[in-house]
N, C-alpha and C positions, 0 to 999 in steps of 0.2 A: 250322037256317039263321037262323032268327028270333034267334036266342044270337049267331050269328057277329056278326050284321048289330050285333046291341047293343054288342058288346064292339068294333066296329069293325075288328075283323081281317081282314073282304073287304077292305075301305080300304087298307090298311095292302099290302096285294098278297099276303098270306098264305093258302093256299087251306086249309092241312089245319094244324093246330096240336096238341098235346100237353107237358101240363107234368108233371114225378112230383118229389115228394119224398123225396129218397136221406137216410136216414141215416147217416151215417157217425163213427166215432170221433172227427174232427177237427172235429163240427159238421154238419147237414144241407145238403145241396147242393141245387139247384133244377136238375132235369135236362130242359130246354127242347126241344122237336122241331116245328120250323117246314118247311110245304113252300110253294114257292112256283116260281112260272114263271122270276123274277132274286130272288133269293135276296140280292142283294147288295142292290138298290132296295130290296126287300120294308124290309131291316134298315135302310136311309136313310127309309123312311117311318115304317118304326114310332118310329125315334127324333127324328122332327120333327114326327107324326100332332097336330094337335089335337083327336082325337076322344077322349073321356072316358075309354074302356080304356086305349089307349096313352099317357096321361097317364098313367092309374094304374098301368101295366104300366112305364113309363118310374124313375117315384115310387117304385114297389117294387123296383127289379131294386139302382135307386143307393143305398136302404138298408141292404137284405138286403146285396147281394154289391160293394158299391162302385163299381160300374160306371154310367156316365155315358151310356147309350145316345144322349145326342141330342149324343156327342160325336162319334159314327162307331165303329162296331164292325166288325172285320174279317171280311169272311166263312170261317167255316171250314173246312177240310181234311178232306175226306172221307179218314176212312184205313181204312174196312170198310162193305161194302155186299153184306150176307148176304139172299138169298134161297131155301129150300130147294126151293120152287116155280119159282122161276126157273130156265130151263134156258141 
């Protein structure tokens, strides 16, 4: 918790976070997995957050992958939601 609180991500409206790095032949991909209560706000704060992660997390996403998060990122389309536990 003490990790979250540094990196700013309770702030930001994010409860559960995971980041992996895919290799892929075309270049490494950044495979992002945010949960949040509005998912939509969560991604309006993180890309406006003045707190020092979400700067850096902001800094990093529009070098690596071009992408502008404090320009509005659209929330995405859930299109598979596997649970084997889940009945």
């Amino acid at each position: 918790m003490r990790l979250i609180r540094a990196w700013g991500l309770g702030v930001s409206g994010c409860a559960v976070g995971a980041v992996w790095i895919q290799r892929a032949p075309g270049g490494d991909v950044a495979v992002i997995y945010l949960e949040a209560d509005d998912l939509s706000a969560a991604l309006s704060m993180l890309g406006t957050s003045a707190e020092p992660f979400d700067r850096w997390f902001r800094d990093h996403v529009r070098r690596t992958h071009g992408i502008a998060l404090e320009q509005g990122l659209t929330t995405p389309e859930l299109v598979l939601d596997f649970d084997i536990n889940r009945t």
